[in-house]
N, CA, C, O and CB atoms as a CASP TS submission, in Angstrom:
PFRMAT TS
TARGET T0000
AUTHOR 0000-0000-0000
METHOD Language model
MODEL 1
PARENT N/A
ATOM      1  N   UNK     1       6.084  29.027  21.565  1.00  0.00           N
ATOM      2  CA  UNK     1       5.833  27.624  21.819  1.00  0.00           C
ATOM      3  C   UNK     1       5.900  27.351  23.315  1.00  0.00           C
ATOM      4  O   UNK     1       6.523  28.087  24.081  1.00  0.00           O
ATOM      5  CB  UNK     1       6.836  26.747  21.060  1.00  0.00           C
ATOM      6  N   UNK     2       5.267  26.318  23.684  1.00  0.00           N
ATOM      7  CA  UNK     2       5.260  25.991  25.135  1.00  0.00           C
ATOM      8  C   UNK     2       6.330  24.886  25.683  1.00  0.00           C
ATOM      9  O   UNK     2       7.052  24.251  24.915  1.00  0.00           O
ATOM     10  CB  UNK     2       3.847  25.497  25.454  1.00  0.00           C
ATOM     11  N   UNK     3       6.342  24.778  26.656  1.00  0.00           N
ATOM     12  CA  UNK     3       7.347  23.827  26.943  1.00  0.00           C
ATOM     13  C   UNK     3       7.498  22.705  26.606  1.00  0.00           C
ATOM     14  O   UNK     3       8.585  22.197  26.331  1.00  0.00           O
ATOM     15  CB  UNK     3       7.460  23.672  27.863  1.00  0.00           C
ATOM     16  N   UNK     4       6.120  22.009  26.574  1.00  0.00           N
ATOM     17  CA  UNK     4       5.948  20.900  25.892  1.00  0.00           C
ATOM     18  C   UNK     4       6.089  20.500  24.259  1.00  0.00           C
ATOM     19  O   UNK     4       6.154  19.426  23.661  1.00  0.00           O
ATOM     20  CB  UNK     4       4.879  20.707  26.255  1.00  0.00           C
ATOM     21  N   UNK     5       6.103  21.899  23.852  1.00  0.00           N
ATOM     22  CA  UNK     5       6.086  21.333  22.738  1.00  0.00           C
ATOM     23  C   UNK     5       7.917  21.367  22.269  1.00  0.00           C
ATOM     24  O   UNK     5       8.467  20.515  21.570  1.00  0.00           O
ATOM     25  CB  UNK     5       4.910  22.187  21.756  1.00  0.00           C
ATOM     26  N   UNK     6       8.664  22.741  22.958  1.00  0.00           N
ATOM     27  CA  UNK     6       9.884  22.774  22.807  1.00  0.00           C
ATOM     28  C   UNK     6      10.184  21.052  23.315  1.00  0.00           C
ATOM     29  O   UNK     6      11.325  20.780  22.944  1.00  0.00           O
ATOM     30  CB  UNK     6      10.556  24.111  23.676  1.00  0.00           C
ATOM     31  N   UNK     7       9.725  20.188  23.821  1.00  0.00           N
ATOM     32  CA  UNK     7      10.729  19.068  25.019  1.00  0.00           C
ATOM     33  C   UNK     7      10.456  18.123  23.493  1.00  0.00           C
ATOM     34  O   UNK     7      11.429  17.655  22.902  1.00  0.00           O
ATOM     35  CB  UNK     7       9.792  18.240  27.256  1.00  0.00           C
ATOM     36  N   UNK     8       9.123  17.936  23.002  1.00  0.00           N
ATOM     37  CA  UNK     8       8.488  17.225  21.768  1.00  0.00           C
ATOM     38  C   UNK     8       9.121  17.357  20.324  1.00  0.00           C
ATOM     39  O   UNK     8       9.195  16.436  19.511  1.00  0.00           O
ATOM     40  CB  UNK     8       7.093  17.739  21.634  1.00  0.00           C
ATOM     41  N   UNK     9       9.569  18.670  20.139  1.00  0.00           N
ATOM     42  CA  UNK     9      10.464  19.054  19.168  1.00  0.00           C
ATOM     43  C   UNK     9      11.955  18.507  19.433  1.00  0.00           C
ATOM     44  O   UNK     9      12.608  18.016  18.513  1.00  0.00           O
ATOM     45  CB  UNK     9      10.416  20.550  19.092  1.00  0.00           C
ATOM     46  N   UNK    10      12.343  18.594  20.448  1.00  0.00           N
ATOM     47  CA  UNK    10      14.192  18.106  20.987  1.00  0.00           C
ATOM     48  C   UNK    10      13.830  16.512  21.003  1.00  0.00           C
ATOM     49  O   UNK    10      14.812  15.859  20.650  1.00  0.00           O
ATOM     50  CB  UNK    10      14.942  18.821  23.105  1.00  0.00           C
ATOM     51  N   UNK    11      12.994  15.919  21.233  1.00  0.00           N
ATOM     52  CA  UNK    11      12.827  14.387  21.727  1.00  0.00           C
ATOM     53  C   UNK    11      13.141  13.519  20.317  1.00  0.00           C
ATOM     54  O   UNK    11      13.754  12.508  19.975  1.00  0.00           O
ATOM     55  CB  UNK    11      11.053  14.032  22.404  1.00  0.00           C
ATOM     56  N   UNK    12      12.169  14.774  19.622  1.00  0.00           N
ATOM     57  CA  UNK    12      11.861  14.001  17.769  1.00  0.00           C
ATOM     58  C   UNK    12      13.292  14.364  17.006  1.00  0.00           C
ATOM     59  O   UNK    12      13.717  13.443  16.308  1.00  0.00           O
ATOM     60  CB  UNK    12      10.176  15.048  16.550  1.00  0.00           C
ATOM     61  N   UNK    13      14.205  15.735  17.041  1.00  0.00           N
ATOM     62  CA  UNK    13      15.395  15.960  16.494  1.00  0.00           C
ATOM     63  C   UNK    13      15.826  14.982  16.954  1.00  0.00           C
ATOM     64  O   UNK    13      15.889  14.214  15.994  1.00  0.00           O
ATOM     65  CB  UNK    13      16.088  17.072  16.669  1.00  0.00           C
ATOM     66  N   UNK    14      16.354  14.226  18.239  1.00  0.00           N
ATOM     67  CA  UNK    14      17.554  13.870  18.773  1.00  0.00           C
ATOM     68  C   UNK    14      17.321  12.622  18.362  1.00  0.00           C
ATOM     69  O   UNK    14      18.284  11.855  18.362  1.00  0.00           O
ATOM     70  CB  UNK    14      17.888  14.129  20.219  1.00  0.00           C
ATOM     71  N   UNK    15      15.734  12.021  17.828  1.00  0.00           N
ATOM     72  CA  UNK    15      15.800  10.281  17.682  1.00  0.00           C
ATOM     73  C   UNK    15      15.787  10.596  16.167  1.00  0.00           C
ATOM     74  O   UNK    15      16.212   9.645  15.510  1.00  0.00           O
ATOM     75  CB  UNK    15      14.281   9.064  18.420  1.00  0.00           C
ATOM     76  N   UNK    16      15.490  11.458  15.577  1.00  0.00           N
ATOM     77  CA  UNK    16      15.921  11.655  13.713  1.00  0.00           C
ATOM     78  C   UNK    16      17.210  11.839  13.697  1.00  0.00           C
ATOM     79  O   UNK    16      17.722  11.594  12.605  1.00  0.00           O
ATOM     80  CB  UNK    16      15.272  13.063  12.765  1.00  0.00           C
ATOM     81  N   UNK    17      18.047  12.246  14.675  1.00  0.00           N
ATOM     82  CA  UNK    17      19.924  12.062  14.133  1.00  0.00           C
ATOM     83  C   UNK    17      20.094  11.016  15.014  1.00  0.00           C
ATOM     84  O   UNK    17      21.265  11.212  15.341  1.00  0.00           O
ATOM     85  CB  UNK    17      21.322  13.539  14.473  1.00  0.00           C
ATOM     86  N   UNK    18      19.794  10.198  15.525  1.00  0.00           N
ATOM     87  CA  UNK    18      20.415   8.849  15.994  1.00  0.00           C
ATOM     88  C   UNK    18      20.029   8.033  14.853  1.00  0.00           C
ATOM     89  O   UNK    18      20.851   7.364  14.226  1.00  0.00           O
ATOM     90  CB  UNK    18      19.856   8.216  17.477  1.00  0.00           C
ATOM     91  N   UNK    19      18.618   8.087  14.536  1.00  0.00           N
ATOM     92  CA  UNK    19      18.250   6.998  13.495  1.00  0.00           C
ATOM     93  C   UNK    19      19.221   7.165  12.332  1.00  0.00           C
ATOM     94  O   UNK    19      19.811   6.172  11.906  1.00  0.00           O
ATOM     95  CB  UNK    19      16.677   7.129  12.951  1.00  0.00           C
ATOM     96  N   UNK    20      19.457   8.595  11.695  1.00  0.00           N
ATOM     97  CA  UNK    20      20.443   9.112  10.463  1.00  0.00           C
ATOM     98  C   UNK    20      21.741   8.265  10.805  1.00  0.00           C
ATOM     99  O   UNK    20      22.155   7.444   9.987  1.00  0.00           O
ATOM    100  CB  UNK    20      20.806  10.991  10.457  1.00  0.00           C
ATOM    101  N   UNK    21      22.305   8.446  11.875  1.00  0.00           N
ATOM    102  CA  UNK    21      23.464   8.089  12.437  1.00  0.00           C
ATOM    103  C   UNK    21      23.764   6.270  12.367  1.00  0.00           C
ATOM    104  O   UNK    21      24.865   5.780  12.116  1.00  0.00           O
ATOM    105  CB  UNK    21      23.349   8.724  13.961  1.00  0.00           C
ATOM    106  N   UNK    22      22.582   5.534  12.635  1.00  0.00           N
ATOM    107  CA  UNK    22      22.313   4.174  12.758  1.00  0.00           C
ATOM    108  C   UNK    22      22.253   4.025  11.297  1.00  0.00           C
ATOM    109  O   UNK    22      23.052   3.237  10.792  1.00  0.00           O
ATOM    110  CB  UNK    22      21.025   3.716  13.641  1.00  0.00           C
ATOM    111  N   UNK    23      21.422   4.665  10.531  1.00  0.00           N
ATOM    112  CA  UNK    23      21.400   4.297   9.435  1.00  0.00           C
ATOM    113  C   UNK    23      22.848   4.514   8.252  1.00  0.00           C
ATOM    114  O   UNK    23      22.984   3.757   7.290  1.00  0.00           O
ATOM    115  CB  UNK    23      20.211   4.911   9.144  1.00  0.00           C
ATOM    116  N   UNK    24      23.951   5.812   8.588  1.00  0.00           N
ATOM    117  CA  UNK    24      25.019   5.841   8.226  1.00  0.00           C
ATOM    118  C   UNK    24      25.971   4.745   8.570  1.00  0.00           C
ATOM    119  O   UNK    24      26.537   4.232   7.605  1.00  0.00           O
ATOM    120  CB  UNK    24      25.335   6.864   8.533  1.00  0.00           C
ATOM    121  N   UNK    25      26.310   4.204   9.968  1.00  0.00           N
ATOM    122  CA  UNK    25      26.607   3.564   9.931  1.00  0.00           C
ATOM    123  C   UNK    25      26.484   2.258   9.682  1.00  0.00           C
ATOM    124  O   UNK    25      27.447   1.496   9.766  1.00  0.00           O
ATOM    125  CB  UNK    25      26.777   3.860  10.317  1.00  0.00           C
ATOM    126  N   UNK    26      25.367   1.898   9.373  1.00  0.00           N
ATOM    127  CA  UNK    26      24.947   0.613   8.922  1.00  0.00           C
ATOM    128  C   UNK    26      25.113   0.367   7.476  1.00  0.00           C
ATOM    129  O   UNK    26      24.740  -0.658   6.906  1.00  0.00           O
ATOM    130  CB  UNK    26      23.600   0.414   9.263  1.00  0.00           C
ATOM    131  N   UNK    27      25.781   1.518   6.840  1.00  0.00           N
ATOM    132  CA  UNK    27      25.783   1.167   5.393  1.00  0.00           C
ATOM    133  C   UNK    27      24.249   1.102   4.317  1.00  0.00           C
ATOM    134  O   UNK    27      24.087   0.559   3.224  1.00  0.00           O
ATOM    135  CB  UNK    27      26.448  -0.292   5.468  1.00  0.00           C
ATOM    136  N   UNK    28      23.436   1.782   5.051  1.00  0.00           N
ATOM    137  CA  UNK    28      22.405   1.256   4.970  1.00  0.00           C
ATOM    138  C   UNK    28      21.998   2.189   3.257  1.00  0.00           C
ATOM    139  O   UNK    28      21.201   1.797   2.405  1.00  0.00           O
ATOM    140  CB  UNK    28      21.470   1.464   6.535  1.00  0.00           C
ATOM    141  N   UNK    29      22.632   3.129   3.227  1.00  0.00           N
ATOM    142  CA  UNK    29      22.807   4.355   2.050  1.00  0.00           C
ATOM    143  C   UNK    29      23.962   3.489   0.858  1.00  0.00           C
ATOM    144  O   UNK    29      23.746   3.456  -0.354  1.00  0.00           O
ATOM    145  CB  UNK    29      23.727   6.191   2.939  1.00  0.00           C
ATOM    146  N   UNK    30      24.741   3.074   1.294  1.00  0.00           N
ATOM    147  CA  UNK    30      25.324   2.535  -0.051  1.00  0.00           C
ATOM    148  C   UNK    30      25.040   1.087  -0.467  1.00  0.00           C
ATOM    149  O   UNK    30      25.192   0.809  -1.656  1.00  0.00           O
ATOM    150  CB  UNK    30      26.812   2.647  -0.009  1.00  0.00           C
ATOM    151  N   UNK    31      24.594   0.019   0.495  1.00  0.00           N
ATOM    152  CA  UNK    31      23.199  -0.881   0.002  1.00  0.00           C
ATOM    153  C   UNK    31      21.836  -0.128  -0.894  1.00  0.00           C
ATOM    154  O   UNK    31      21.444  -0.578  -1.970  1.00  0.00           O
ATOM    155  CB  UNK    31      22.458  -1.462   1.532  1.00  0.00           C
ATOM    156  N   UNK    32      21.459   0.629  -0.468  1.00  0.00           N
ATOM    157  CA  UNK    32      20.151   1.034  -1.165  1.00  0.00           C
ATOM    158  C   UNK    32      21.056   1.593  -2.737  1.00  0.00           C
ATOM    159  O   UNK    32      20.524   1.438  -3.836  1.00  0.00           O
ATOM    160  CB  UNK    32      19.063   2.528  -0.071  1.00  0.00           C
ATOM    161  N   UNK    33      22.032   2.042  -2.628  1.00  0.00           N
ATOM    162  CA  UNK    33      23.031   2.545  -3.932  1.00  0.00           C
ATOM    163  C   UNK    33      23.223   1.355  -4.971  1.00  0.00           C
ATOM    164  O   UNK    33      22.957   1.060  -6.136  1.00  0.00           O
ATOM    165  CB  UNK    33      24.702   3.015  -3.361  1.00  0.00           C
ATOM    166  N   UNK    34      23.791   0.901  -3.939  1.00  0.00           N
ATOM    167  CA  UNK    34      24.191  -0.084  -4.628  1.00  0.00           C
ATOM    168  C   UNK    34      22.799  -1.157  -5.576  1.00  0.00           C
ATOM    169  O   UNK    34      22.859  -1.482  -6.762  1.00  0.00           O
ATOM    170  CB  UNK    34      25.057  -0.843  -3.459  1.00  0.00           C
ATOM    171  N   UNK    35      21.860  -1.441  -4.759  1.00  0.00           N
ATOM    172  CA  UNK    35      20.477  -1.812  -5.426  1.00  0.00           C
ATOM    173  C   UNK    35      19.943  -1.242  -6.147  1.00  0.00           C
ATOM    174  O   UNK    35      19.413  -1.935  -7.015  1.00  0.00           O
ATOM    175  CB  UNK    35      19.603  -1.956  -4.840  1.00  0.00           C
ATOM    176  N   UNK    36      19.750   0.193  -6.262  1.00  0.00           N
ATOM    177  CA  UNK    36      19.098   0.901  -7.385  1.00  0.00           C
ATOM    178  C   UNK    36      19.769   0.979  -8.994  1.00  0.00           C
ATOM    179  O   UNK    36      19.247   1.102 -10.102  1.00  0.00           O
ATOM    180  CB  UNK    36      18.978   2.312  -6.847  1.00  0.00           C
ATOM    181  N   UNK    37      21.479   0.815  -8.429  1.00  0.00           N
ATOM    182  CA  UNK    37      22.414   0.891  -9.404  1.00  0.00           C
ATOM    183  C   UNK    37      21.948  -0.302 -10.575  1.00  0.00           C
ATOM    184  O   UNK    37      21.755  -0.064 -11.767  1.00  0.00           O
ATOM    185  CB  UNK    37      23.928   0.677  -8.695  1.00  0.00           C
ATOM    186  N   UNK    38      21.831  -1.551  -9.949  1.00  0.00           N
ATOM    187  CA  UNK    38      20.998  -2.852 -10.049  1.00  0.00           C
ATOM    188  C   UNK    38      20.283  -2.706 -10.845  1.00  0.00           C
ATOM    189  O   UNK    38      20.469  -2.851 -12.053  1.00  0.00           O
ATOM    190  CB  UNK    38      20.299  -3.326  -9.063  1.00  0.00           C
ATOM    191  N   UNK    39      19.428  -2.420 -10.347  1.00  0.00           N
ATOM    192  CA  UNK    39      18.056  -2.061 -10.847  1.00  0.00           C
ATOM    193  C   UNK    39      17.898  -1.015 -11.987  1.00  0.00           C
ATOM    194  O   UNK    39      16.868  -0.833 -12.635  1.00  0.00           O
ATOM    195  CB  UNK    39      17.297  -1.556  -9.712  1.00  0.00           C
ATOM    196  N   UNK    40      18.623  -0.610 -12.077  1.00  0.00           N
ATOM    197  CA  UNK    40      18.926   0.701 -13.478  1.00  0.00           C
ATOM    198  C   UNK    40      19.717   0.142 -14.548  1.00  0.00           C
ATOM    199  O   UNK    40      19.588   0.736 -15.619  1.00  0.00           O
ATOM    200  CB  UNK    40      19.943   2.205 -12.993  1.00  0.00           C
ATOM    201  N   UNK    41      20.661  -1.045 -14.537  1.00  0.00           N
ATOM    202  CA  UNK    41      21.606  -1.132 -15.182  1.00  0.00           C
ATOM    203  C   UNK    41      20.196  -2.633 -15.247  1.00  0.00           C
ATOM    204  O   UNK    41      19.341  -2.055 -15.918  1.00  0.00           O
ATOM    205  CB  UNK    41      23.467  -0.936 -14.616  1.00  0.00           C
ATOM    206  N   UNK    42      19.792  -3.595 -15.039  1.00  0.00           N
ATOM    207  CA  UNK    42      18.734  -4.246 -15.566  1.00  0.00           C
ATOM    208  C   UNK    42      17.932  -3.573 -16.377  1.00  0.00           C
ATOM    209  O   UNK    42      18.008  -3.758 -17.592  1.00  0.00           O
ATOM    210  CB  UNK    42      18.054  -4.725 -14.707  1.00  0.00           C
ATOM    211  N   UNK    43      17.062  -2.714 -15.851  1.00  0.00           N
ATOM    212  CA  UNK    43      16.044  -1.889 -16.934  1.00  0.00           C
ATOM    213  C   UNK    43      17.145  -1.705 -18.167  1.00  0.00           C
ATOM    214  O   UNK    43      17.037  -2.621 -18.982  1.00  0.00           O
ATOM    215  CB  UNK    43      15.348  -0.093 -16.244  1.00  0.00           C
ATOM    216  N   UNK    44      17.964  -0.938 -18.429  1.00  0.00           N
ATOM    217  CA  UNK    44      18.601  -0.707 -19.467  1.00  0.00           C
ATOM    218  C   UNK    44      18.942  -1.040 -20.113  1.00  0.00           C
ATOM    219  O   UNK    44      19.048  -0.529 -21.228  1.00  0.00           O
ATOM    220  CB  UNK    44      19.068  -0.430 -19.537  1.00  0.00           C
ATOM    221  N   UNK    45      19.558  -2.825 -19.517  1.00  0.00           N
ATOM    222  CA  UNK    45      19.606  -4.335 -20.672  1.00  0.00           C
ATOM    223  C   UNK    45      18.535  -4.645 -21.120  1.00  0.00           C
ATOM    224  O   UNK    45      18.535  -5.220 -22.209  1.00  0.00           O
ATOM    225  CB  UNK    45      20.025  -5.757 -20.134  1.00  0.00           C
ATOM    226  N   UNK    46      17.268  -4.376 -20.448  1.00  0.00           N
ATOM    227  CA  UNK    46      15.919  -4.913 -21.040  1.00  0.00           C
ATOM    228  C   UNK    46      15.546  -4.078 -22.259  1.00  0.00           C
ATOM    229  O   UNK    46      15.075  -4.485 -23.321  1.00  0.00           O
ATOM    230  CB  UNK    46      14.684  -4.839 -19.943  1.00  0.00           C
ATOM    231  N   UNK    47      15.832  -2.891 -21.919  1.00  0.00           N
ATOM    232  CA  UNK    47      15.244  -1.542 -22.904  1.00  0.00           C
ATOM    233  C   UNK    47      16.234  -1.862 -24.192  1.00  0.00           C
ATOM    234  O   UNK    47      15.775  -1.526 -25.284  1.00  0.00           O
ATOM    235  CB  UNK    47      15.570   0.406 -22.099  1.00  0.00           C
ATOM    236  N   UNK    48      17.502  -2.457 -24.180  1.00  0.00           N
ATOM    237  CA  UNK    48      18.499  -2.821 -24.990  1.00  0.00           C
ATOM    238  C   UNK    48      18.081  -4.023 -25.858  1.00  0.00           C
ATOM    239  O   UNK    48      18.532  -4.189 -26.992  1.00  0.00           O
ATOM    240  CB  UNK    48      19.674  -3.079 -24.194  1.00  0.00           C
ATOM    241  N   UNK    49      17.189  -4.861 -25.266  1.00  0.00           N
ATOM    242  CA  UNK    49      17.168  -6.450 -25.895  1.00  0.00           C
ATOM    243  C   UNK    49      16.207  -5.913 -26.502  1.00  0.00           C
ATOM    244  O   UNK    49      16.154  -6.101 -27.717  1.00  0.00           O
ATOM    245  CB  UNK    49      16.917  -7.989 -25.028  1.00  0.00           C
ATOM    246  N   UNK    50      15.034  -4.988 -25.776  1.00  0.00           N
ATOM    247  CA  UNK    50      13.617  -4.734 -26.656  1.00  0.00           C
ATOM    248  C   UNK    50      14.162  -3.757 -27.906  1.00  0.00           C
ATOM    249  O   UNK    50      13.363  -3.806 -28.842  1.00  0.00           O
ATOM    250  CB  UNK    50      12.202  -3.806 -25.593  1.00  0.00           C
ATOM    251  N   UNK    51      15.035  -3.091 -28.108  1.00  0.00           N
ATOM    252  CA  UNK    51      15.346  -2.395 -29.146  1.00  0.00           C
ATOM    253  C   UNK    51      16.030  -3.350 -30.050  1.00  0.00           C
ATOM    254  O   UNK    51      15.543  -3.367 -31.180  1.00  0.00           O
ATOM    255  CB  UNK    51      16.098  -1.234 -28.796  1.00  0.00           C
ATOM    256  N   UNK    52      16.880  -4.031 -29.882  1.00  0.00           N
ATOM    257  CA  UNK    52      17.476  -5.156 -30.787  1.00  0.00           C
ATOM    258  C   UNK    52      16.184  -5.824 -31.229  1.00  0.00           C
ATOM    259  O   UNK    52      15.752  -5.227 -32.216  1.00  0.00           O
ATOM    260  CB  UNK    52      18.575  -6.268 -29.982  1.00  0.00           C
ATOM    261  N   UNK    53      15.499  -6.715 -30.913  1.00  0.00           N
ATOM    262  CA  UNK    53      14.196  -7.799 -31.251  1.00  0.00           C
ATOM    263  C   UNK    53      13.528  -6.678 -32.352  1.00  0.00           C
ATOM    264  O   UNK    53      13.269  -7.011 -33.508  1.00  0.00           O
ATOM    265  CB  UNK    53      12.901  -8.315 -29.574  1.00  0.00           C
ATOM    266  N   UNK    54      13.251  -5.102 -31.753  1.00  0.00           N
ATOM    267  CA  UNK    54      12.347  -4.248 -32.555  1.00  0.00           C
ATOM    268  C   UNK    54      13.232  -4.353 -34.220  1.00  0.00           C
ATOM    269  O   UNK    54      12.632  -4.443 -35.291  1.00  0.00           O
ATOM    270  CB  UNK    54      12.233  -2.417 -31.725  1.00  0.00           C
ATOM    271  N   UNK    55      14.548  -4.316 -34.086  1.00  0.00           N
ATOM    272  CA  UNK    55      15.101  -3.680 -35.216  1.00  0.00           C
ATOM    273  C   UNK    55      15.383  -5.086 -36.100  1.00  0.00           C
ATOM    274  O   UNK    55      15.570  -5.063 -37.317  1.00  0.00           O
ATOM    275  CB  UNK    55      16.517  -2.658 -34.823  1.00  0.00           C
ATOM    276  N   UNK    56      15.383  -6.364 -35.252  1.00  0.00           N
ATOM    277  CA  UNK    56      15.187  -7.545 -35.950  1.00  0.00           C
ATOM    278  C   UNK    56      13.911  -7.720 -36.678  1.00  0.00           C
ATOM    279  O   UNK    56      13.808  -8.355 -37.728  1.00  0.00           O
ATOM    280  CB  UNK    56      15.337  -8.558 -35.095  1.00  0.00           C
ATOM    281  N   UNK    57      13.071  -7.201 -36.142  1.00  0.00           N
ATOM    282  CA  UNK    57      11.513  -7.152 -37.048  1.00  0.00           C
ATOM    283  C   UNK    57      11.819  -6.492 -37.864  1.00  0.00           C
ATOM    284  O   UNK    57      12.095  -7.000 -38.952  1.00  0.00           O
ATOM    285  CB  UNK    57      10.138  -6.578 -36.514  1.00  0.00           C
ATOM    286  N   UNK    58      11.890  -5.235 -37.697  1.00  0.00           N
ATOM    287  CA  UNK    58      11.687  -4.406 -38.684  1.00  0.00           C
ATOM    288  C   UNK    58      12.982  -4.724 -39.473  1.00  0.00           C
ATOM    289  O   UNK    58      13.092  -3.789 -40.265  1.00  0.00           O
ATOM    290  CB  UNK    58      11.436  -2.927 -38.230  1.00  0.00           C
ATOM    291  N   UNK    59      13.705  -5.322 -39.596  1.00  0.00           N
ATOM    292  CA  UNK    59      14.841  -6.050 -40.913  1.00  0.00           C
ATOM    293  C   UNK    59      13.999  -7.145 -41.362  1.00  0.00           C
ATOM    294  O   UNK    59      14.214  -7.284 -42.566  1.00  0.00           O
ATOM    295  CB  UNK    59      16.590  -6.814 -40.336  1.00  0.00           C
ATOM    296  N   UNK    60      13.172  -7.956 -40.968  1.00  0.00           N
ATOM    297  CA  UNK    60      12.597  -9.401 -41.126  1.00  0.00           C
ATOM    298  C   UNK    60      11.645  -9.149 -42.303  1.00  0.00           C
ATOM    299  O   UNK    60      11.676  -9.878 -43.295  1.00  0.00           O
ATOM    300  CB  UNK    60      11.771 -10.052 -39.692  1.00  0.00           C
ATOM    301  N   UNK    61      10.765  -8.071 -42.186  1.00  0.00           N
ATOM    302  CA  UNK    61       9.713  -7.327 -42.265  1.00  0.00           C
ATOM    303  C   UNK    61       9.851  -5.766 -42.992  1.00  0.00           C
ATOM    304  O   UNK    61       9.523  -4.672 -42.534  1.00  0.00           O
ATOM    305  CB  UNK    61       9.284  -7.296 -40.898  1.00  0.00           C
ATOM    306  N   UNK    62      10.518  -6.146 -44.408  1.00  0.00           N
ATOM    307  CA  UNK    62      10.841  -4.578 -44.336  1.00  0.00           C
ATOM    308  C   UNK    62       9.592  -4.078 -45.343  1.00  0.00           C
ATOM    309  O   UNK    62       9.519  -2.849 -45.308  1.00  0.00           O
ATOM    310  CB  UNK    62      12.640  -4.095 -44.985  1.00  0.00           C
ATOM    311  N   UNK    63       8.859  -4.520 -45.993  1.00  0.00           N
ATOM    312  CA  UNK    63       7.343  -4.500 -46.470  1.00  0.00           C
ATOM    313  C   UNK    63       6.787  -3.481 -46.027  1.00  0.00           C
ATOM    314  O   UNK    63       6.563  -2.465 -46.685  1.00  0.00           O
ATOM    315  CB  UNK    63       6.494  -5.586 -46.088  1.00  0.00           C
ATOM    316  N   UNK    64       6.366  -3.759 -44.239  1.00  0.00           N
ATOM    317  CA  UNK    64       5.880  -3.036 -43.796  1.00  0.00           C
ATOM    318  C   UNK    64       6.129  -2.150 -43.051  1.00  0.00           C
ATOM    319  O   UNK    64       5.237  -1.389 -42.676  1.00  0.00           O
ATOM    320  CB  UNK    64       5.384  -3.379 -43.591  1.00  0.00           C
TER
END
């Protein structure tokens, strides 16, 4: 590699562990945790209500 590209390679490492670093300390990893957690534990009440309503039909409806 040439010099330039060694200086281009160190320029891009050193601002990808500051950004890592900004982003550790900002909490920015256990916000996004914490939201997906959210977001998983919603889907799962929904997937919960749609299975209850299903099994209320199919008691309502036992014919078919």
């Amino acid at each position: 590699m040439s010099t330039a590209q060694n200086k281009v390679f160190g320029i891009g490492t050193m601002l990808g562990a500051g950004m890592e670093a900004l982003l550790i300390q900002s909490n920015y990893y256990q916000m996004l945790a914490a939201s997906e957690a959210k977001a998983r534990k919603k889907k799962q009440q929904e997937e919960l209500e749609d299975i209850e309503r299903f099994q209320s039909m199919s008691q309502s409806n036992p014919d078919k």
